[in-house]
BAROMAR-809345 format. One line per 8 residues: for each residue z, x, y of N, C-alpha, C. Coordinates in steps of 0.001 Angstrom, whole numbers. Each point is the difference from the previous one (the first is absolute). Example, Ala and Ser with C-alpha at 12.3 -4.5 7.8 and 13.67 -1.06 7.14 Angstrom:
# BAROMAR-809345
7800 13190 -5690 0 -890 1190 0 900 1200  -720 -350 1050 60 820 1190 730 -770 1090
This chain:
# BAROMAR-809345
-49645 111213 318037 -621 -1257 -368 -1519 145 69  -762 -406 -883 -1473 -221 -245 -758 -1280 377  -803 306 658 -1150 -1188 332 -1321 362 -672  -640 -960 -1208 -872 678 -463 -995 -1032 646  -1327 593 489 -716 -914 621 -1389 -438 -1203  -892 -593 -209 -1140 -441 -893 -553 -328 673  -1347 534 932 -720 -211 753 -1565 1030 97  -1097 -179 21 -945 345 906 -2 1313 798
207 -1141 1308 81 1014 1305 957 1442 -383  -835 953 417 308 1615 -413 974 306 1286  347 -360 793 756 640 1073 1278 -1008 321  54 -1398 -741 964 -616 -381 1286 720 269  -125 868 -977 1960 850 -616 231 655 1178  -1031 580 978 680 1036 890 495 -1301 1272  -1031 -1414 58 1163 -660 959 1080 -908 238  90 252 -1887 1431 -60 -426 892 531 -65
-718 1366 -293 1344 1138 -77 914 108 1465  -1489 -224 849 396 511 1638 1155 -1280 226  81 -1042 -209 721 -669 56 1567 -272 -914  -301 -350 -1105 725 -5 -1192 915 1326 -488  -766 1070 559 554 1277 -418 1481 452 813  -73 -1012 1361 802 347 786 1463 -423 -61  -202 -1170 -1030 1313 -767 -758 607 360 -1322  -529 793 -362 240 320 -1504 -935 150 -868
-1236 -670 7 -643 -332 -994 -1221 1090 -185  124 182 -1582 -1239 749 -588 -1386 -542 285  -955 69 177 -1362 -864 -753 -1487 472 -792  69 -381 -616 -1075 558 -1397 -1126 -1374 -230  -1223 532 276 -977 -949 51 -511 327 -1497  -864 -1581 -468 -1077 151 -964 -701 -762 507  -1452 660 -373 -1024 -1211 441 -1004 -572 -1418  816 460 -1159 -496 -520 -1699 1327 -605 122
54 -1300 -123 1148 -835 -758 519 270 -1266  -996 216 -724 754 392 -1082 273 849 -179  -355 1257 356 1193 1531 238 1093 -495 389  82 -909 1084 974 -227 901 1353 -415 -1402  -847 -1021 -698 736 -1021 -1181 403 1200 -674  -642 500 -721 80 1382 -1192 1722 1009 1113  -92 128 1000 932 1105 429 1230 -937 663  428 -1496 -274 153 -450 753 2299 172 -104
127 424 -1329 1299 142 -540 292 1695 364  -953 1074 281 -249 1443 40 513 -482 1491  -589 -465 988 182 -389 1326 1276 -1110 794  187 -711 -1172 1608 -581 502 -454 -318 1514  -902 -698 207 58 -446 1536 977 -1042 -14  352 129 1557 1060 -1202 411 -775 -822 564  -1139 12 1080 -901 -1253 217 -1423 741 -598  -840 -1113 -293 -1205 -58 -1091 -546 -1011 1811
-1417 887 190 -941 -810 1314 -1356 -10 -430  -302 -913 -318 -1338 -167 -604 -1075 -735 977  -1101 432 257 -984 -677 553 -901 -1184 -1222  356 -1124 736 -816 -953 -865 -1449 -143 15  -792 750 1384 -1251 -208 312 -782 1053 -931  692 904 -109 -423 1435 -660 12 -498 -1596  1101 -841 -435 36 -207 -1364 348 -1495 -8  -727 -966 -38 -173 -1087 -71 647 -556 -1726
-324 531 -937 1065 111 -1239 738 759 -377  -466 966 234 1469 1318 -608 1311 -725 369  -146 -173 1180 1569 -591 659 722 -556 -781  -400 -816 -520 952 -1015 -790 349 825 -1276  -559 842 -694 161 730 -862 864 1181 179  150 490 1124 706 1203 1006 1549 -831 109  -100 -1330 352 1796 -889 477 89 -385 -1377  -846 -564 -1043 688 -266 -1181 689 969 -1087
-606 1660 473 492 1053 -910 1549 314 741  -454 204 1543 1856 150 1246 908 -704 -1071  -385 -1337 -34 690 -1389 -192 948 356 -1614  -1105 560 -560 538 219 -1181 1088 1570 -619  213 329 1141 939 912 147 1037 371 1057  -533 -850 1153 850 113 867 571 -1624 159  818 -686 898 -133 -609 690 -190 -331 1252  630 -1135 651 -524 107 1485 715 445 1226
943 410 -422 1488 658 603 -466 1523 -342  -518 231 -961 16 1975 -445 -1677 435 794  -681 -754 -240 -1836 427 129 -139 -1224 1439  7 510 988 -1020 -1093 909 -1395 55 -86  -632 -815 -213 -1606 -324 -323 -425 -390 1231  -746 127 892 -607 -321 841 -1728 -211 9  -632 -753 -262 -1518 -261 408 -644 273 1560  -427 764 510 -1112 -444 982 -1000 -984 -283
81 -457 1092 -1097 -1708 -540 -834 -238 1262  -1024 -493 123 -807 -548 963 122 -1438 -73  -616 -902 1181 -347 -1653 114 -467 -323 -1403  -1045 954 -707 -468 -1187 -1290 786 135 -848  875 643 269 1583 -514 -1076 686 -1123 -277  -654 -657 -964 -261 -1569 325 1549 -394 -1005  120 -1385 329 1279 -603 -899 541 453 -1261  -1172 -203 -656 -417 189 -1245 784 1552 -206
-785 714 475 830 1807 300 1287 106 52  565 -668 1297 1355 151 -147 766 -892 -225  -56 -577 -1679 560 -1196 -151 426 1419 -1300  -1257 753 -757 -120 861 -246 1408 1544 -608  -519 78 1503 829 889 532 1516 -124 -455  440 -1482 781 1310 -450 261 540 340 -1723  -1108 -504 -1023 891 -567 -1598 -265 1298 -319  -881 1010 15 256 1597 -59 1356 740 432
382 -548 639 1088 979 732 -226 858 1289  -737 -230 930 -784 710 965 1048 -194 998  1115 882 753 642 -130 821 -686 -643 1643  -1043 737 290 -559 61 1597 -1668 -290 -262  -499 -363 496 -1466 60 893 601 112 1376  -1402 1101 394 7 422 1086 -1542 503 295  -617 -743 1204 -764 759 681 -873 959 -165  -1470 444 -394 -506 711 -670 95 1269 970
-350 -691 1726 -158 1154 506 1139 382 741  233 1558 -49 1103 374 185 -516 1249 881  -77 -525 1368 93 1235 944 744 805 1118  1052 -1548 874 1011 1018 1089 1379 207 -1127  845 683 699 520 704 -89 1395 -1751 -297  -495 -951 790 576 -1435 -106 -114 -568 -1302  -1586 -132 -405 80 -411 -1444 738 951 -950  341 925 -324 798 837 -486 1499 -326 -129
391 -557 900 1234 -619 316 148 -1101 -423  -825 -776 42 -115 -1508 -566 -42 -56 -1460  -704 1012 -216 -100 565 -1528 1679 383 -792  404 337 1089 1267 1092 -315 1198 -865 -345  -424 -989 1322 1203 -1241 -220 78 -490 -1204  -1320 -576 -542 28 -1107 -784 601 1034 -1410  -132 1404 161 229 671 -1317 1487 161 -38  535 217 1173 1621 133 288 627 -1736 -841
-647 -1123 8 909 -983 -312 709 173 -1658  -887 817 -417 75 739 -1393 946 1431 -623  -720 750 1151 815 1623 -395 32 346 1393  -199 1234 264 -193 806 957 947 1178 346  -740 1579 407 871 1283 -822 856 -347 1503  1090 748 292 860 464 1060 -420 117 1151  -1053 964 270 -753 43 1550 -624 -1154 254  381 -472 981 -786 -846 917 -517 587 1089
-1177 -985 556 -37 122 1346 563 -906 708  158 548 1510 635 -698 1171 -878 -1175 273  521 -781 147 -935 -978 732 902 -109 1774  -836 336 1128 582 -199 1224 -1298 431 872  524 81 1314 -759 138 997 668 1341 601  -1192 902 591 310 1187 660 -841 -884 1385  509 162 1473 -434 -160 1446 220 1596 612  -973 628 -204 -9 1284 699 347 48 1145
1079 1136 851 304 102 916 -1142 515 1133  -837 1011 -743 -955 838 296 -1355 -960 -633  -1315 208 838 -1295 -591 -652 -80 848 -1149  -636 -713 -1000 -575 551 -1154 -1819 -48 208  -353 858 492 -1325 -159 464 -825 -415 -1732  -1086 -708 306 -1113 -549 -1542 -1125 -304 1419  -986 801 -1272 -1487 -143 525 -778 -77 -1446  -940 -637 1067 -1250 -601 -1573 -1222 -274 809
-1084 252 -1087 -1615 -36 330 71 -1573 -4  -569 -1134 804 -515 -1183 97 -813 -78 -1174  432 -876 -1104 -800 -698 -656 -1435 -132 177  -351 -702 1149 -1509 -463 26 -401 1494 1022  467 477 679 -823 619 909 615 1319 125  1069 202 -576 224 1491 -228 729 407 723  -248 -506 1523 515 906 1037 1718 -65 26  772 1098 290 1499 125 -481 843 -670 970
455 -708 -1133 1585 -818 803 1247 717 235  591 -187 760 1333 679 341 1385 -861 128  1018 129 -422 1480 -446 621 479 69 -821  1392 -286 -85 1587 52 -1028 526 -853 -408  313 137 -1340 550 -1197 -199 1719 91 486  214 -1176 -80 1595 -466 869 668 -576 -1447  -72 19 -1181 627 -318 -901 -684 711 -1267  760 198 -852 -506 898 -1463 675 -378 -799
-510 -13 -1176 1233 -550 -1410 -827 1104 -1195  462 -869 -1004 -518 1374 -1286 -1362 -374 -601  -441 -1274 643 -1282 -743 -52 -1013 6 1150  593 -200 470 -1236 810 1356 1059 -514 1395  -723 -422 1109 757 -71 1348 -1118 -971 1027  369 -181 1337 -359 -814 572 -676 1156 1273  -1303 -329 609 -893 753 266 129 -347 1590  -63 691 1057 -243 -97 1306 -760 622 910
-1874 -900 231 -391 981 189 -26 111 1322  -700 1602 720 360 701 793 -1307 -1282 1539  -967 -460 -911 -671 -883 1070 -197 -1625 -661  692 -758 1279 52 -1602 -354 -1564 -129 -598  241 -933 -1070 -1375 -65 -405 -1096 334 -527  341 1686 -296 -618 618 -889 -632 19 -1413  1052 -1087 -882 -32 274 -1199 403 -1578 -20  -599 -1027 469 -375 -1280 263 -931 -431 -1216
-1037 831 66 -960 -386 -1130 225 694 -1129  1204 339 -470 176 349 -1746 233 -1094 -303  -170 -163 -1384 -158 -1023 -652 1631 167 -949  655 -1373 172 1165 209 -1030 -666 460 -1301  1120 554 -349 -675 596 -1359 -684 1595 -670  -818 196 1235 -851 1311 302 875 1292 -535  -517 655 -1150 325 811 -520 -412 1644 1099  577 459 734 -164 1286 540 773 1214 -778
-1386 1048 132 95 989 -1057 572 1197 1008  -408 9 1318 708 1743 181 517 -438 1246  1163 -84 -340 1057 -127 1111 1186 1087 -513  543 452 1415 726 1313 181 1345 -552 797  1378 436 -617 893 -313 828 699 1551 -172  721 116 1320 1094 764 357 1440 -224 464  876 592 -1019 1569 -576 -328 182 1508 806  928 368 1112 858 1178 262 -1430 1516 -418
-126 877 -495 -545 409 -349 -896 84 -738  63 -1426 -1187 -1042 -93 -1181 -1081 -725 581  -1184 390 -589 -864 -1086 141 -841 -522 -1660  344 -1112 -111 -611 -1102 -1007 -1223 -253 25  -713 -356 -1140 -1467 -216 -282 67 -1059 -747  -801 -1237 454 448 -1313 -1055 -467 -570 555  -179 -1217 -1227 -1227 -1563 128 976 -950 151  -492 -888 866 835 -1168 274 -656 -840 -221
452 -1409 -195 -759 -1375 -193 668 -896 1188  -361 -662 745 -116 -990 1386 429 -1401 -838  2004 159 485 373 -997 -420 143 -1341 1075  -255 44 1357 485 -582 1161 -979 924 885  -321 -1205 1135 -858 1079 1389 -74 -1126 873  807 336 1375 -103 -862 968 -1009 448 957  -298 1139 -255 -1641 502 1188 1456 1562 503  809 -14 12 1031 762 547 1161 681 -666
417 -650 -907 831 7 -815 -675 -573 -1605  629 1295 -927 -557 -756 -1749 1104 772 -513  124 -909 -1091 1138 840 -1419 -1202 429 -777  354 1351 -533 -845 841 -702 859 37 -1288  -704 381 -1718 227 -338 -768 -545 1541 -937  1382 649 2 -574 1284 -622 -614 -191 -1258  -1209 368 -621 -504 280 -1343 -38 1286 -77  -203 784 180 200 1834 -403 -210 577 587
786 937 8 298 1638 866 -876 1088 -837  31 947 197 -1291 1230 -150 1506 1287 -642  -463 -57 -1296 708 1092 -273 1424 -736 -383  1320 938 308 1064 -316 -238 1267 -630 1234  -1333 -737 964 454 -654 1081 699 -1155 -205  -190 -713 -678 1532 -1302 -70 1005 588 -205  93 871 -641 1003 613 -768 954 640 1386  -703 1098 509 564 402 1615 589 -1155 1063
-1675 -1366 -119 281 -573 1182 1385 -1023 -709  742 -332 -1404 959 -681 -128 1504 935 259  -660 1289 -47 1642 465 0 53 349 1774  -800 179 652 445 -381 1427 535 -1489 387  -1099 -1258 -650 253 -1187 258 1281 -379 -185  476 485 -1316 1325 -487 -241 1219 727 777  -23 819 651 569 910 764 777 -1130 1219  -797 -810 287 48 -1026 827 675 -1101 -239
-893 -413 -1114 565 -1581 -369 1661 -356 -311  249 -1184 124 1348 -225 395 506 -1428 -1146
């Protein structure tokens, strides 16, 4: 199955592939719409993901050509859209044939899923992922540089899923002043022998305890850290 993406951003396809690739799916970016249009029967995509910010008209020209060869059962159309995606837009959209809007920005490993769902109400190839909870018997040690001040945090998380896990750190209070939200870039975890390299985003923080929110691993680390994860899940 094919996901053809129409977008901009140049590193887009690889954190789709890293994701998308793991279910079945091909993905082939354009960032000229109309190449995209011109190759679009050569390519037989099954979902069509277009950024609306990047192409503010092509779009409609991109779902009215889908429209006119596929329908909405064979081609899922999906828009990325921002707030000024006003009524007017997706009133638009809707009499086009536009299956989904979704979210322009697309960074944990969660929005991906949310993404995934809304595409499953449509198609979706054979592989899934698990959705469950792994509670390690053993600590899973994760360390990370402090946001504001650098200096390194320590402890394990006590829960993991295929989206990230719930964080425990090693001193009450430590990590009090992250800010929900706070995108951290070099944090290191160790599963049994492996050790992981990956950015998290600060979904929850009680000063002691936070759920962490995987956005990307270094290399071909989701890929490792899901086939241990799932090893687990139940």
């Amino acid at each position: 199955m094919i996901i053809l993406l129409i977008a901009e951003e140049r590193n887009l396809k690889t954190k789709f592939q890293q994701y998308f690739g793991r279910i079945g799916y091909s993905v082939i970016q354009y960032s000229n719409p109309l190449k995209a249009m011109d190759n679009l029967e050569e390519i037989s995509p099954d979902v069509v993901i277009c950024n609306t910010s990047d192409y503010p008209r092509h779009w409609k020209i991109v779902v009215k050509q889908i429209r006119e060869k596929w329908d909405r059962t064979e081609v899922i159309a999906v828009l990325l859209v921002t707030d000024t995606f006003d009524f007017d837009e997706t009133d638009k959209a809707a009499t086009l044939g536009v299956n989904i809007l979704s979210p322009s920005t697309i960074e944990t490993i969660e929005d991906f899923e949310n993404l995934n769902n809304k595409i499953r109400r449509y198609k979706s190839p054979s592989e899934l992922f698990k959705i469950s909870s792994w509670l390690p018997q053993n600590p899973v040690p994760f360390a990370f540089s402090h946001p504001k001040d650098s200096r390194m945090i320590t402890g394990y998380f006590v829960e993991l899923t295929t989206t990230g896990g719930v964080f425990h750190s090693n001193e009450p209070g430590e990590i009090a002043d992250i800010e929900v939200g706070s995108v951290i870039k070099a944090c290191s975890m160790k599963i049994g022998f492996l050790i992981f390299s990956l950015q998290v985003r600060v979904g929850s923080n009680s000063g002691t305890i936070s759920s962490m929110e995987f956005i990307d691993f270094e290399g071909d680390g989701y890929e490792t850290f899901l086939n241990v994860v799932n090893q687990h899940l139940k």
